[in-house]
N, C-alpha and C positions, 0 to 999 in steps of 0.2 A: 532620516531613513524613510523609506518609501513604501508603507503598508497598506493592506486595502482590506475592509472585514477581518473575517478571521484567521488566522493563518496554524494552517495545518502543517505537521512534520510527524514522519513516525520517531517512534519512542528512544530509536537507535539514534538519533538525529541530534541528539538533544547538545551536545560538542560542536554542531556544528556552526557556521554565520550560516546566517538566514539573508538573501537576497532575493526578493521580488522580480521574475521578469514577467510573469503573468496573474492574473487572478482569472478566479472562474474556471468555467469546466466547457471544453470544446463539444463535450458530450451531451452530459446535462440531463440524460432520459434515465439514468437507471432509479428504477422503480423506487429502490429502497431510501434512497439519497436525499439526504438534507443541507451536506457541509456547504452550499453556496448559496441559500436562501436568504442572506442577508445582504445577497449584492443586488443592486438594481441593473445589472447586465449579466449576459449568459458568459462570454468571457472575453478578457483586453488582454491584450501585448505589453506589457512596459514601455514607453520611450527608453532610448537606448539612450538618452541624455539623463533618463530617471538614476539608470540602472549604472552610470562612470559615476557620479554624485554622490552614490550610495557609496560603493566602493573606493573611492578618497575618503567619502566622510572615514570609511572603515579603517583605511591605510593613516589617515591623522590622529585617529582614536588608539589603534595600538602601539604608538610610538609611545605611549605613557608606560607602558606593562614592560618588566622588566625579560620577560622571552619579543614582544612585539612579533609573534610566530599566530599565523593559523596554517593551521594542516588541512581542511574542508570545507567546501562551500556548498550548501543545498539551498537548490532555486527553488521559490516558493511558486504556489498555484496548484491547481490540480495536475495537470498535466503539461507541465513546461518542455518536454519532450517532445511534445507536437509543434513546435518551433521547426523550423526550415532547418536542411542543414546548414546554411550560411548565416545562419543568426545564431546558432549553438556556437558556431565557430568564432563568429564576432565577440559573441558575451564570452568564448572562453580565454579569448585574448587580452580583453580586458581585467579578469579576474588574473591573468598571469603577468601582466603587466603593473598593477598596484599593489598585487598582492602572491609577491612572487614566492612565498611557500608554502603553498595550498599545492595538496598530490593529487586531490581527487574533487571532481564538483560531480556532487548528486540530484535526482530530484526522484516527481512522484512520473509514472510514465502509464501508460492506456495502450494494451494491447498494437492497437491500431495505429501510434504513432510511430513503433518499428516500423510497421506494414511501407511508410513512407518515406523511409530512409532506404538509397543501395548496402549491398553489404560496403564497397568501399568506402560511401560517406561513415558507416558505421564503427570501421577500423579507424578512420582519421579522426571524429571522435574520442573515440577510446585516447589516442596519440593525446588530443588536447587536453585529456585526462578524465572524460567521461566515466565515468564508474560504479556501483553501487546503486542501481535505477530501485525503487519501491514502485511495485505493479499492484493495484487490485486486482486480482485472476477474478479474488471471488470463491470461485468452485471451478474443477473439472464435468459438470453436468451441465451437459448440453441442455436440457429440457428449462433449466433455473436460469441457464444463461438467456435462455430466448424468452422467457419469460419476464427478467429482470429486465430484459431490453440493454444487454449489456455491448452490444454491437459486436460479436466476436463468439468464436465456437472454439472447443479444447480443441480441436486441430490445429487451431490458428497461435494458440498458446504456443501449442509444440514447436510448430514451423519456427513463428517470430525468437521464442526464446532461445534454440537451435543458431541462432542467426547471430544472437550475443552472445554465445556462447564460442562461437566460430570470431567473434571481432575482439574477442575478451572481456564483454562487458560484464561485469557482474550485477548479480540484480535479485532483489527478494520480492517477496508474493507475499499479497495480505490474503486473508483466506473468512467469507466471512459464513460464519457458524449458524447454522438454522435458512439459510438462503433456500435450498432447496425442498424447504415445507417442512410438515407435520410427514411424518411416516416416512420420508425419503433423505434422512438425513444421512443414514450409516449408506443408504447408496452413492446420496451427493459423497463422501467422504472417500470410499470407495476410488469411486470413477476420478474423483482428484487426487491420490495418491500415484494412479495409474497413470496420467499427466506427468504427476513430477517425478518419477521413475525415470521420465525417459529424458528427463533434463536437470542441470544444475542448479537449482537457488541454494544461494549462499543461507537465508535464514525462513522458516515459513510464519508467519506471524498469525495468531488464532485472532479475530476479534467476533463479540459474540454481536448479531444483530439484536438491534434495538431498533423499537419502531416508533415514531413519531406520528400525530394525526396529518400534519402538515406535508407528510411523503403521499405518492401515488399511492405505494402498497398498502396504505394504510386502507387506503376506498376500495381498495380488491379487496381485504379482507371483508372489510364493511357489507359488498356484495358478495361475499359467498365465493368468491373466487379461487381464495385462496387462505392456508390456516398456519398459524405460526408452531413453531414444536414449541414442548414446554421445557423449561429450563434443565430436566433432568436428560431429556433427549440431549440438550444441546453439550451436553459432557460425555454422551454415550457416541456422540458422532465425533466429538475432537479424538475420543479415544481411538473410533474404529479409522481412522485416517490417521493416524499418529502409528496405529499396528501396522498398516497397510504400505508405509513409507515403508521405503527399500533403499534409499541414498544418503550420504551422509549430507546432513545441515541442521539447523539449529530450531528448534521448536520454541516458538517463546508466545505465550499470553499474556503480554505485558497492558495492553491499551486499558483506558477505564472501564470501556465497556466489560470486563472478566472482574467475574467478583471473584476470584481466585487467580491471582497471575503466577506464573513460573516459565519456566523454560531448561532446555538442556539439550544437547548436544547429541545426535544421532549418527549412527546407533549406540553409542555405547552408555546413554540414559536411559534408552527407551522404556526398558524393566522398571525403572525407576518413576518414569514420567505415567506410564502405563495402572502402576500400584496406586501414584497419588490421587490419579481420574477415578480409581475402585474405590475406594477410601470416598471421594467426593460423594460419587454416587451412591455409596452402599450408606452414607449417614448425614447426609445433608439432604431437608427435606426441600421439595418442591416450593411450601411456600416461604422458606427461606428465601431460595434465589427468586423467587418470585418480588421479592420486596427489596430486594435487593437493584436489580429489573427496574424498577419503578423509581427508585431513587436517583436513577442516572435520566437528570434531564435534558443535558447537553454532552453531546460528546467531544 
């Protein structure tokens, strides 16, 4: 198989085959970001001769196991989504062709590579079995997003996600906890519940930022720029966005970065999920998660 660095997937993922058609990040500028510092490029394509290889190998491999079934494929890289529509469609032929019972291929997607798909391309997609996309939104604040240099504004959240919504694509949101500073977190929370009001994600997944010296933001802080909340904050904002959801979908804090993970199903946990954040807050000290914090050297 065909790996490069290190290979990310969310939590939800973990069922599924793992195929390579990109590494790296198309992006590469948000501030807070580390996951591709161990590549010596910003980001590659796969050979589509890398990518049949894997997928035999995979098709020879489970003729041993007595179902020889996968039901999902998630394309690795940051954002394999930013692939053309003709090459989504390519690689989705060949996953249905060696590995004809897989329902749904996923991957991780970037705002901005809806932005370059028609709605048509989008629905034939879907057909080829597109599904299940994982977006870092981030946050609904605009101020964090233009800050983090995330290339995109909650309008553009709305519109795009609107769009798969309209092709059928389903698709969850990372959401990352303290992005919008010290003092502005119950508003970043706020302004992105407001966001996902007005569209579907199947699941919103909490991850708490961690900073590293080796990210940008670490040098903003360094200059005075900008100030991180403290860990007590950062439960008072999952909380005030978890009040402020109005749609049903799944709340889950699973990643490592949450020194307390759970999840559950809205609305009809929320009283539930809402008590346990009181409960954190009201008796877990600061510099608990604080050390907590510190022990998480890689994510």
């Amino acid at each position: 198989m065909h790996y490069t660095g290190t290979i990310w997937r969310p939590p939800y993922e973990a069922a599924s085959l793992l195929i390579e058609v990109t590494a790296g990040c198309t992006h590469h500028r948000c501030k807070f970001c580390t996951l591709y510092h161990d590549l010596p490029f910003k980001f590659r394509m796969s050979p589509m001769e890398d990518i049949e290889r894997d997928l035999r190998e995979v098709k020879k491999a489970i003729k041993g196991f007595s179902s020889g079934r996968l039901d999902r494929v998630f394309l690795t890289g940051a954002n394999p989504f930013v692939l053309s529509y003709g090459r989504l469609a390519a690689i989705a032929e060949l996953v249905h062709k060696d590995l004809p019972s897989v329902k749904s291929i996923g991957s991780f997607a970037r705002i901005t590579d809806v932005m370059s798909k028609t709605n048509e391309e989008l629905a034939k997609l879907r057909a080829f079995g597109y599904d299940g996309l994982t977006i870092g939104i981030e946050t609904g604040d605009d101020e964090a997003l233009r800050f983090m240099n995330k290339g995109y504004t909650s309008a553009d959240i709305i519109e795009q996600c609107q769009r798969l919504d309209a092709a059928g694509i389903r698709y969850s949101f990372f959401y990352l906890v303290s992005v919008s500073g010290a003092g502005r977190g119950e508003i970043g929370a706020k302004l992105t519940a407001d966001v996902c009001n007005q569209i579907h994600p199947t699941l919103i997944g909490a991850n708490m930022l961690t900073i590293y010296p080796n990210s940008e933001l670490y040098g903003e802080i360094q200059r005075g720029n900008w100030q991180e909340e403290s860990e007590l904050e950062k439960y008072k904002e999952m909380r005030a966005l978890i009040e402020n959801l109005r749609i049903p979908t799944i709340f889950a804090a699973m990643g490592a970065s949450n020194a307390y993970q759970f999840h559950g199903q809205l609305p009809r946990d929320k009283d539930k999920l809402l008590s346990f954040l009181d409960e954190i807050i009201g008796s877990v000290s600061e510099e608990e998660l604080q050390q907590y914090r510190k022990s998480v050297h890689h994510l």
